[in-house]
N, CA, C, O and CB atoms as a CASP TS submission, in Angstrom:
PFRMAT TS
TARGET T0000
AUTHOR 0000-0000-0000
METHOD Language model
MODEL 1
PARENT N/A
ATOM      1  N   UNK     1      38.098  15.711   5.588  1.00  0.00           N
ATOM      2  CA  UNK     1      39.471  15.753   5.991  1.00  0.00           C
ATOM      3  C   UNK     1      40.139  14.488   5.498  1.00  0.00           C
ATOM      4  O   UNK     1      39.364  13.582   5.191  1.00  0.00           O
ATOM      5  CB  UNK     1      39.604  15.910   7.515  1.00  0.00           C
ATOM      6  N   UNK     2      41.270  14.290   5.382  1.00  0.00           N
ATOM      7  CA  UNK     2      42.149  13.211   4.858  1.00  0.00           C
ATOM      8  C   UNK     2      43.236  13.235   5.122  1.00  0.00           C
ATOM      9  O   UNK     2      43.784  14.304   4.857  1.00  0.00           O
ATOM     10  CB  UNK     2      42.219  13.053   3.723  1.00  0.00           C
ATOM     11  N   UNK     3      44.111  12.153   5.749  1.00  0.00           N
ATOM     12  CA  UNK     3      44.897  12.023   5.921  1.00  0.00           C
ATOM     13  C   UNK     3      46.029  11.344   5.231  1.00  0.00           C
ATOM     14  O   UNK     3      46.100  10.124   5.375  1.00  0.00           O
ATOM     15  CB  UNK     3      44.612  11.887   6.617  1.00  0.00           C
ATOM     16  N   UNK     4      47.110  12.071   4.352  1.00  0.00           N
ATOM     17  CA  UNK     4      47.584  11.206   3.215  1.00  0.00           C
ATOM     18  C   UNK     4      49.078  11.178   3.562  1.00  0.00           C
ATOM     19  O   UNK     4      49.507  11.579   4.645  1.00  0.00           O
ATOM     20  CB  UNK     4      47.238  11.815   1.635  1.00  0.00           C
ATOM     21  N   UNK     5      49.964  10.606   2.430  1.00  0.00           N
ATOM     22  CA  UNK     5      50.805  10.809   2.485  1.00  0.00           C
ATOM     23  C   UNK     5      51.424  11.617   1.310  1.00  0.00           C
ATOM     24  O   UNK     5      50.664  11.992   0.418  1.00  0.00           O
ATOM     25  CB  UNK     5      51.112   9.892   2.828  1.00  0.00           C
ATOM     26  N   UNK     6      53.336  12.043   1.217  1.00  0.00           N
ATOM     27  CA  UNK     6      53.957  13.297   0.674  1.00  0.00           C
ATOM     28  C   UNK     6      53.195  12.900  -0.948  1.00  0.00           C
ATOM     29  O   UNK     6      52.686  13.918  -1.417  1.00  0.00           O
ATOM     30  CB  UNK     6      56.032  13.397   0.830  1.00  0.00           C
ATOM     31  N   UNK     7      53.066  11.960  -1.643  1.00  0.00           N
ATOM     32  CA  UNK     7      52.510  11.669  -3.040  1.00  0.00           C
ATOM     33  C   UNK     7      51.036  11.828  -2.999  1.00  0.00           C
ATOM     34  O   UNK     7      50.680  12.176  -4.124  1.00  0.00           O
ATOM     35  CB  UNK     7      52.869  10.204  -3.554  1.00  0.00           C
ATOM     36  N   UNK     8      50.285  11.752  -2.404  1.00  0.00           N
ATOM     37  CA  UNK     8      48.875  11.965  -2.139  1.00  0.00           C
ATOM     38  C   UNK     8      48.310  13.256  -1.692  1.00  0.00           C
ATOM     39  O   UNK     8      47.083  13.355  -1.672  1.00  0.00           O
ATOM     40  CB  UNK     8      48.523  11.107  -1.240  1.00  0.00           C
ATOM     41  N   UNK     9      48.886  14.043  -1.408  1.00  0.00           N
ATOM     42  CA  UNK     9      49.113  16.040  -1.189  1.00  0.00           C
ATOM     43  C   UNK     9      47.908  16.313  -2.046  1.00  0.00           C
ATOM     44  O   UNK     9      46.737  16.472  -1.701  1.00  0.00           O
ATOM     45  CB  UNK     9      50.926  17.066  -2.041  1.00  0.00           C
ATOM     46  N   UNK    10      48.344  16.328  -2.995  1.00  0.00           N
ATOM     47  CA  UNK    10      47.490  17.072  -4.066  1.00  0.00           C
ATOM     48  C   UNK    10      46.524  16.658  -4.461  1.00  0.00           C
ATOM     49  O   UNK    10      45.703  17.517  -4.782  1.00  0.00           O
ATOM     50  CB  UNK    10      47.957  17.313  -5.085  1.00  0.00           C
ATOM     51  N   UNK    11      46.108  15.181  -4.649  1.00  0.00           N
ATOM     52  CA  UNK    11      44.889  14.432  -4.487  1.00  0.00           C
ATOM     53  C   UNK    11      43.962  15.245  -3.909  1.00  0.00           C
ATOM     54  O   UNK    11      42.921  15.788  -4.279  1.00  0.00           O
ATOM     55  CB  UNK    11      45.027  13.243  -3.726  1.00  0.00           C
ATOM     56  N   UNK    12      44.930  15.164  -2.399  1.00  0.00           N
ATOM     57  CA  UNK    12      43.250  15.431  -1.440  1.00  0.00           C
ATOM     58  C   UNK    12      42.995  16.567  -1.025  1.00  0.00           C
ATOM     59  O   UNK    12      42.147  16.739  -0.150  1.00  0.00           O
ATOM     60  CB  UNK    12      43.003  14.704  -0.046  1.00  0.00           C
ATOM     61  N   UNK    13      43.959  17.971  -1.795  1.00  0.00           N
ATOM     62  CA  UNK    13      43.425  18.953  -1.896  1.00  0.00           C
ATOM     63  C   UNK    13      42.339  19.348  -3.099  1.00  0.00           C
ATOM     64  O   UNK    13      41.400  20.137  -3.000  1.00  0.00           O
ATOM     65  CB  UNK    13      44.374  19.609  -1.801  1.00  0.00           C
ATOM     66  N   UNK    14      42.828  18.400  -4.518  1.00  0.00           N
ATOM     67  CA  UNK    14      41.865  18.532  -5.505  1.00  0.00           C
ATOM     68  C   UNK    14      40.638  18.261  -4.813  1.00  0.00           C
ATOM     69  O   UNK    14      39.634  18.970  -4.749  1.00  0.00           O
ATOM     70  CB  UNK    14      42.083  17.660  -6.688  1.00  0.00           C
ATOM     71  N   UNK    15      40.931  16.765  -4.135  1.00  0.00           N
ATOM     72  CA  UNK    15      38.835  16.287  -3.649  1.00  0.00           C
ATOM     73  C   UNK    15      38.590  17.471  -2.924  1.00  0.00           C
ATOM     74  O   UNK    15      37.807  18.350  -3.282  1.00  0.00           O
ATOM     75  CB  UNK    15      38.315  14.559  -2.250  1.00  0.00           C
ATOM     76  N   UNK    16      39.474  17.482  -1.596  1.00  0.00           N
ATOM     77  CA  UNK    16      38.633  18.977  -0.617  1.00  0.00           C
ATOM     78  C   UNK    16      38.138  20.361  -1.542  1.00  0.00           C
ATOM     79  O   UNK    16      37.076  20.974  -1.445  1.00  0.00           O
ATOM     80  CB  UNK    16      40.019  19.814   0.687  1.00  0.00           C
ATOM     81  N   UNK    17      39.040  20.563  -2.263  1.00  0.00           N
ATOM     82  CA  UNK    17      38.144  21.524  -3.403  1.00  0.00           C
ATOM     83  C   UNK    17      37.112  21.115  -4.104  1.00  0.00           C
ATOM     84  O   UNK    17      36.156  21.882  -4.213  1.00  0.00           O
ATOM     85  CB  UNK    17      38.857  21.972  -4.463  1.00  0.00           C
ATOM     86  N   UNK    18      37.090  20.283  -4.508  1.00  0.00           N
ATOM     87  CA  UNK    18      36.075  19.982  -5.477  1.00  0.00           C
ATOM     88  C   UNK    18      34.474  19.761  -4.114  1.00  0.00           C
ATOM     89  O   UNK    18      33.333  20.224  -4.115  1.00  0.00           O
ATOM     90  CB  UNK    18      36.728  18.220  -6.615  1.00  0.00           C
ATOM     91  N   UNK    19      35.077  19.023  -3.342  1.00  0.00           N
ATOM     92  CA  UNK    19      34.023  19.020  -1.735  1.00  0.00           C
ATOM     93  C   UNK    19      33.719  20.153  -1.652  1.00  0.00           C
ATOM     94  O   UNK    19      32.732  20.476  -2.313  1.00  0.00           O
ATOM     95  CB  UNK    19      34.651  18.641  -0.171  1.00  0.00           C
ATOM     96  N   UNK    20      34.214  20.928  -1.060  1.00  0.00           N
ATOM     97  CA  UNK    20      34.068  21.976  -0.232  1.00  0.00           C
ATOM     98  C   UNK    20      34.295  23.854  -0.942  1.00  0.00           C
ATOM     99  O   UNK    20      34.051  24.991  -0.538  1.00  0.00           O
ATOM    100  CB  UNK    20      35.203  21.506   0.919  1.00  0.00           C
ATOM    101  N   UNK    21      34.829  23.281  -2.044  1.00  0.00           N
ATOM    102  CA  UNK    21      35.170  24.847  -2.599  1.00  0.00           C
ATOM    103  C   UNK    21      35.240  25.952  -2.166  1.00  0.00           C
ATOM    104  O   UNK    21      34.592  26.998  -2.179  1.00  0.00           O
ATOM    105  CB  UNK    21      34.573  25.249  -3.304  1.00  0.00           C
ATOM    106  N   UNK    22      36.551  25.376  -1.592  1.00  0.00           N
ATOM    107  CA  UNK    22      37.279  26.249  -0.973  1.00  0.00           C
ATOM    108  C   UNK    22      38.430  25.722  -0.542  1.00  0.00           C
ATOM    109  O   UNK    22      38.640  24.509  -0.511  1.00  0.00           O
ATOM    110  CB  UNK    22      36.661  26.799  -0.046  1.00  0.00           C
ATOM    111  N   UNK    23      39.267  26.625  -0.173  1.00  0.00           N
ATOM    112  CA  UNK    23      40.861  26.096  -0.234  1.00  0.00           C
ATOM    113  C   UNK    23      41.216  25.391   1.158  1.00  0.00           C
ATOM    114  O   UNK    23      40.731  25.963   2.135  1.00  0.00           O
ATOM    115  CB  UNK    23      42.030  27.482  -0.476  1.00  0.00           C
ATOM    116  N   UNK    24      41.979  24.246   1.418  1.00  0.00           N
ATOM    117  CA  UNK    24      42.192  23.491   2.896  1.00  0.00           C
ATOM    118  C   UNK    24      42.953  24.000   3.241  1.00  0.00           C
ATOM    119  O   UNK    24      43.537  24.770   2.479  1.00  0.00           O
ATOM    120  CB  UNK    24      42.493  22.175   3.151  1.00  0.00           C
ATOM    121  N   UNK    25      43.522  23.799   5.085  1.00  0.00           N
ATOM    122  CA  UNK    25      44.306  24.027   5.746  1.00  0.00           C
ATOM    123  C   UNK    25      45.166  22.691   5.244  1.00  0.00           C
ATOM    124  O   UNK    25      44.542  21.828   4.625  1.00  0.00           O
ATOM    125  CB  UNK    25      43.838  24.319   7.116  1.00  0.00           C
ATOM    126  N   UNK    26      46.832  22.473   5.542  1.00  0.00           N
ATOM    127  CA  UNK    26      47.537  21.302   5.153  1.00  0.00           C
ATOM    128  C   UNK    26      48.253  21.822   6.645  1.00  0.00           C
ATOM    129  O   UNK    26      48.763  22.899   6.950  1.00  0.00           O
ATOM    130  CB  UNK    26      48.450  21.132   3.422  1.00  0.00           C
ATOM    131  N   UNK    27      48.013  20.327   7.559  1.00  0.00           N
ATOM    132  CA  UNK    27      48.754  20.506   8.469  1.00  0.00           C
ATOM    133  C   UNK    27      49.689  19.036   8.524  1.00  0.00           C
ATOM    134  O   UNK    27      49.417  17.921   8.077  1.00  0.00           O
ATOM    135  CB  UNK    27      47.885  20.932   9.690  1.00  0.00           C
ATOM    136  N   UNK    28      51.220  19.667   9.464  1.00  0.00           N
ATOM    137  CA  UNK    28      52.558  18.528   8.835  1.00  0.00           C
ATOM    138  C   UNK    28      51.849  17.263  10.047  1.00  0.00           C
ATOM    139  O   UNK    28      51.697  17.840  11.123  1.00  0.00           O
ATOM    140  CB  UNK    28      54.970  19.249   9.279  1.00  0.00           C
ATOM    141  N   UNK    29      51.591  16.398  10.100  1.00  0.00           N
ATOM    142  CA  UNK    29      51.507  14.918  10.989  1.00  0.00           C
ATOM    143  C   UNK    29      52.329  14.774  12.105  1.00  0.00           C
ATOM    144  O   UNK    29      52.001  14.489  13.257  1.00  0.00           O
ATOM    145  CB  UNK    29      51.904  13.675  10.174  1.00  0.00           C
ATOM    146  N   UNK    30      53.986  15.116  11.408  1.00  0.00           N
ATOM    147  CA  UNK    30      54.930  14.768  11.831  1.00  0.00           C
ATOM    148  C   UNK    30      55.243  15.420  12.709  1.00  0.00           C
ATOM    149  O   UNK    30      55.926  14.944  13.615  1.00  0.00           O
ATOM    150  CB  UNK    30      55.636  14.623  11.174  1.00  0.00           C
ATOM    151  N   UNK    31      54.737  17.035  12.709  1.00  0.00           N
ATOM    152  CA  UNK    31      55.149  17.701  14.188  1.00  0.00           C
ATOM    153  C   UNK    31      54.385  17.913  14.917  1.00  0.00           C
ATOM    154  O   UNK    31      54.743  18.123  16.076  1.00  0.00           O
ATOM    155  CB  UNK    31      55.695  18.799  14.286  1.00  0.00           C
ATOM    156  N   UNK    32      52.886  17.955  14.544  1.00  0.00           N
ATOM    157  CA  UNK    32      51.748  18.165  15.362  1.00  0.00           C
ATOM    158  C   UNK    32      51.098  17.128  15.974  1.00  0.00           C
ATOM    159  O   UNK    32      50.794  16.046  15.470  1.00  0.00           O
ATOM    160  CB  UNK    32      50.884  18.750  14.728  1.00  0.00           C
ATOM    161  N   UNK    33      50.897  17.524  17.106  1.00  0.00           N
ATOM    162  CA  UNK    33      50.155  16.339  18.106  1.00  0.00           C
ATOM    163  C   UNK    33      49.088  16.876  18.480  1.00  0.00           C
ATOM    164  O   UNK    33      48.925  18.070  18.732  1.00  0.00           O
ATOM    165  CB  UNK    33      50.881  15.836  19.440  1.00  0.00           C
ATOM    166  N   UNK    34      48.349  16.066  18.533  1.00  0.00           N
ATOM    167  CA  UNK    34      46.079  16.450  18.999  1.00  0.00           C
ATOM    168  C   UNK    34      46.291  15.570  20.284  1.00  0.00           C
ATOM    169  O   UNK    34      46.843  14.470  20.288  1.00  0.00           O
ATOM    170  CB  UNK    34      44.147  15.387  17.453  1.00  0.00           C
ATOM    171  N   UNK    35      45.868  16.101  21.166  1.00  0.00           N
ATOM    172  CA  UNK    35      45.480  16.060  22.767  1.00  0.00           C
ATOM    173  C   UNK    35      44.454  14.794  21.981  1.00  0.00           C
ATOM    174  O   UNK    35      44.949  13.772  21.506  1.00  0.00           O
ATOM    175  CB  UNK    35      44.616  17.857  23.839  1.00  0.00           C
ATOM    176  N   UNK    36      43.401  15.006  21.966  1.00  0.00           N
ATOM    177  CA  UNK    36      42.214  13.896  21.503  1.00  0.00           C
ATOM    178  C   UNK    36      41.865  12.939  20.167  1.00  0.00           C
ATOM    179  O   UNK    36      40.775  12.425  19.918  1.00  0.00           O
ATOM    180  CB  UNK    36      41.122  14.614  21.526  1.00  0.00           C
ATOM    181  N   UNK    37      42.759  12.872  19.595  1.00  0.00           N
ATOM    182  CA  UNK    37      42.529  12.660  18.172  1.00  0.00           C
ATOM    183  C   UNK    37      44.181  11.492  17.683  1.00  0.00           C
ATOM    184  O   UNK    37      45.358  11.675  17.992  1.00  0.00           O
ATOM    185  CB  UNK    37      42.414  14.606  17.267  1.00  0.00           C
ATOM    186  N   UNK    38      43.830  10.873  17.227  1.00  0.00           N
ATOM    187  CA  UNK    38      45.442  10.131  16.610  1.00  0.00           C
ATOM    188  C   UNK    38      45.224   9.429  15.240  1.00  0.00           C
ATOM    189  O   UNK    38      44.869   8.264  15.060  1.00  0.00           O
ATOM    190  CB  UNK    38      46.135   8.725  17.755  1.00  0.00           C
ATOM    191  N   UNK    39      45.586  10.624  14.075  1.00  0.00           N
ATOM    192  CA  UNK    39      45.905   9.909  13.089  1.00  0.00           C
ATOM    193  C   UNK    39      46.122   8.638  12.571  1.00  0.00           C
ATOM    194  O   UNK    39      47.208   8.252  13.003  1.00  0.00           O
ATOM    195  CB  UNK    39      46.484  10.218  12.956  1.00  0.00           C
ATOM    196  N   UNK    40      45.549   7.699  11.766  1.00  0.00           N
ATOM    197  CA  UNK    40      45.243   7.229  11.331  1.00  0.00           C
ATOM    198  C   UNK    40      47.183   6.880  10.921  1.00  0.00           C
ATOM    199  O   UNK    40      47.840   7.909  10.759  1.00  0.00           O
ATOM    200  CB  UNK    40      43.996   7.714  10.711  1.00  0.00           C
ATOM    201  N   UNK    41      47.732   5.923  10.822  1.00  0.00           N
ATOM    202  CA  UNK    41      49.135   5.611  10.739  1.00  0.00           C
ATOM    203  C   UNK    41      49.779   5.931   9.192  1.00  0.00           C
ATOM    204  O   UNK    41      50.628   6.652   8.668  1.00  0.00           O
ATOM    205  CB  UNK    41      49.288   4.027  11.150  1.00  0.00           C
ATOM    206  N   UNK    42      48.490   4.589   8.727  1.00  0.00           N
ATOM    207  CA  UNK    42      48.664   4.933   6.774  1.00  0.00           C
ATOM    208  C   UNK    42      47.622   5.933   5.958  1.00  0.00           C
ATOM    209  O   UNK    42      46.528   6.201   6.455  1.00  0.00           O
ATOM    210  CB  UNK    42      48.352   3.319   5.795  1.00  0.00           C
ATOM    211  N   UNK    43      48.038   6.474   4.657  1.00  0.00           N
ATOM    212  CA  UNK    43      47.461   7.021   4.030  1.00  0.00           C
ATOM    213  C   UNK    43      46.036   6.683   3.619  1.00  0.00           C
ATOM    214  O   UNK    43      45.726   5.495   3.714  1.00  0.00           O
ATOM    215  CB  UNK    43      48.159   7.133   3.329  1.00  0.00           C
ATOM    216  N   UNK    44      45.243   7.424   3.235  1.00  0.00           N
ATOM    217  CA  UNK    44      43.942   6.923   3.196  1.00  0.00           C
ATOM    218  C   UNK    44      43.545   6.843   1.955  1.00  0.00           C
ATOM    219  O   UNK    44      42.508   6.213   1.745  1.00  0.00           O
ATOM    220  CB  UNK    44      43.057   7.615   3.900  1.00  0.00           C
ATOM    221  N   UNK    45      44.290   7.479   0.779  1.00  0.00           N
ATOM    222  CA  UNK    45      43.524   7.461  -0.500  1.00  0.00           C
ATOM    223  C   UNK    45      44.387   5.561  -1.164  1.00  0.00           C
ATOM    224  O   UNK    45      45.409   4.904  -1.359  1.00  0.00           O
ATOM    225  CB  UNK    45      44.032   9.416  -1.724  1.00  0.00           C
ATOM    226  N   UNK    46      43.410   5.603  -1.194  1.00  0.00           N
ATOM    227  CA  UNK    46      43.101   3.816  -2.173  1.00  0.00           C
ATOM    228  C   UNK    46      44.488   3.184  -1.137  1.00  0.00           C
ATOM    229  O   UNK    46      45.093   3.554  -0.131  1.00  0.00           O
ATOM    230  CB  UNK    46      43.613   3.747  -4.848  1.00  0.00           C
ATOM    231  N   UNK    47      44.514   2.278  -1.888  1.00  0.00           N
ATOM    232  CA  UNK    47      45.874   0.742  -1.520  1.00  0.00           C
ATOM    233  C   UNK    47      47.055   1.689  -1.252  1.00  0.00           C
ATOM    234  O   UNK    47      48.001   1.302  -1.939  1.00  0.00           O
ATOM    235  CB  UNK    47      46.450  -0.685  -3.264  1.00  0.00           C
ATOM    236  N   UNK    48      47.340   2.638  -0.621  1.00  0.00           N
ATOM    237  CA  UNK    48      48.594   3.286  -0.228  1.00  0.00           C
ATOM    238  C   UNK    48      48.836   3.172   1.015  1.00  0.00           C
ATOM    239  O   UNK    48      48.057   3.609   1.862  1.00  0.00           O
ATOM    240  CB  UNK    48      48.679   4.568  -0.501  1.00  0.00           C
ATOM    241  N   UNK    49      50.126   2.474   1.351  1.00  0.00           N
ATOM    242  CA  UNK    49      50.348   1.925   2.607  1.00  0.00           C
ATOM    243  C   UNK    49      51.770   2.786   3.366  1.00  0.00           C
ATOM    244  O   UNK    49      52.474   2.559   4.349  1.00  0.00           O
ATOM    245  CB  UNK    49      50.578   0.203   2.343  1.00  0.00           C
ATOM    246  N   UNK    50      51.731   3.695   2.477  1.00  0.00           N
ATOM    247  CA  UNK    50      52.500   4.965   2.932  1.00  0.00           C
ATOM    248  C   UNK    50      52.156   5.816   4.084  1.00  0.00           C
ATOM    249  O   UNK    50      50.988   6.074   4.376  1.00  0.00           O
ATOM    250  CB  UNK    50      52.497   5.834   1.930  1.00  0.00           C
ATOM    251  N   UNK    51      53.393   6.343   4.877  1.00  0.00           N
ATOM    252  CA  UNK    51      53.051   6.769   6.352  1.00  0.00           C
ATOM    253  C   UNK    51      52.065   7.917   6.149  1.00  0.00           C
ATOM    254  O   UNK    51      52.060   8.522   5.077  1.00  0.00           O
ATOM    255  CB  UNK    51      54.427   7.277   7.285  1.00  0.00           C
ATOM    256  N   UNK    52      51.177   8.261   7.205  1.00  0.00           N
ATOM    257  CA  UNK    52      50.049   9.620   6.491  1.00  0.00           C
ATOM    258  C   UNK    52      51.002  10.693   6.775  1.00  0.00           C
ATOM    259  O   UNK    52      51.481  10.471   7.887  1.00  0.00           O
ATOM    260  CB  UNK    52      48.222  10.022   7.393  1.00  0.00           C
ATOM    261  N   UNK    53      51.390  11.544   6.365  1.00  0.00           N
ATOM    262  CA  UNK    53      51.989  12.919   6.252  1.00  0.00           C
ATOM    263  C   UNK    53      51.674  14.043   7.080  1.00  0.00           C
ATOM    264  O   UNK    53      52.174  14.607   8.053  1.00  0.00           O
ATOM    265  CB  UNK    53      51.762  13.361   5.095  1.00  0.00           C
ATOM    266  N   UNK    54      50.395  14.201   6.150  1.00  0.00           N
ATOM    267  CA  UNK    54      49.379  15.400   6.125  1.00  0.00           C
ATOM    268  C   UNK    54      48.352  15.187   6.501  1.00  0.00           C
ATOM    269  O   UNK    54      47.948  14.030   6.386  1.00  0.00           O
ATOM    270  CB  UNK    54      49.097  15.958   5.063  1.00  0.00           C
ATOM    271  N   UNK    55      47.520  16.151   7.084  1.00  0.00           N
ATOM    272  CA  UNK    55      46.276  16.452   7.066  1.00  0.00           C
ATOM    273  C   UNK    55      45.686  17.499   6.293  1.00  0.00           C
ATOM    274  O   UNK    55      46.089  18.648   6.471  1.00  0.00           O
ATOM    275  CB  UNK    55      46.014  16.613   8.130  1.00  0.00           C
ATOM    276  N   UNK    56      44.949  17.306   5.610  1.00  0.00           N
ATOM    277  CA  UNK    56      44.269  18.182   4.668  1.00  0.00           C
ATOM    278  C   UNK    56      42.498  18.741   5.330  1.00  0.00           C
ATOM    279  O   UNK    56      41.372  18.270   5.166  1.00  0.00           O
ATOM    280  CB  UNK    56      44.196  17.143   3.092  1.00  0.00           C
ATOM    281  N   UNK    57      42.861  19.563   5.857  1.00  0.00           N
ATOM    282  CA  UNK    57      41.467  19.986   6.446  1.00  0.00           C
ATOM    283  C   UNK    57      41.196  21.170   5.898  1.00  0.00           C
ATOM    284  O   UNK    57      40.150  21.756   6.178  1.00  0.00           O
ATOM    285  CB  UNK    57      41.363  20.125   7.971  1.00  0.00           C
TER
END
């Protein structure tokens, strides 16, 4: 799973495919809230200090 931001989308559906082969769920950050779980603030792929967006699961 990865949590990126709007420029990093497609990144981390290429890796989750290339992982998992098979296609991810992309869920929005911004409207969804997890009872147990809290996103990670910034993006996760390399030095990007951009808000995380997405979740790519």
């Amino acid at each position: 799973m990865y949590c990126v931001c709007k420029e990093h989308v497609e990144l981390a559906i290429d890796k989750f495919v290339d992982e998992y082969e098979d296609a991810p769920d992309i869920v929005d950050l911004v409207t969804t809230k997890f009872a147990e779980w809290d996103p990670p603030v910034t993006c996760e792929m390399g030095q990007c200090d951009h808000i995380a967006a997405y979740l790519v699961v």
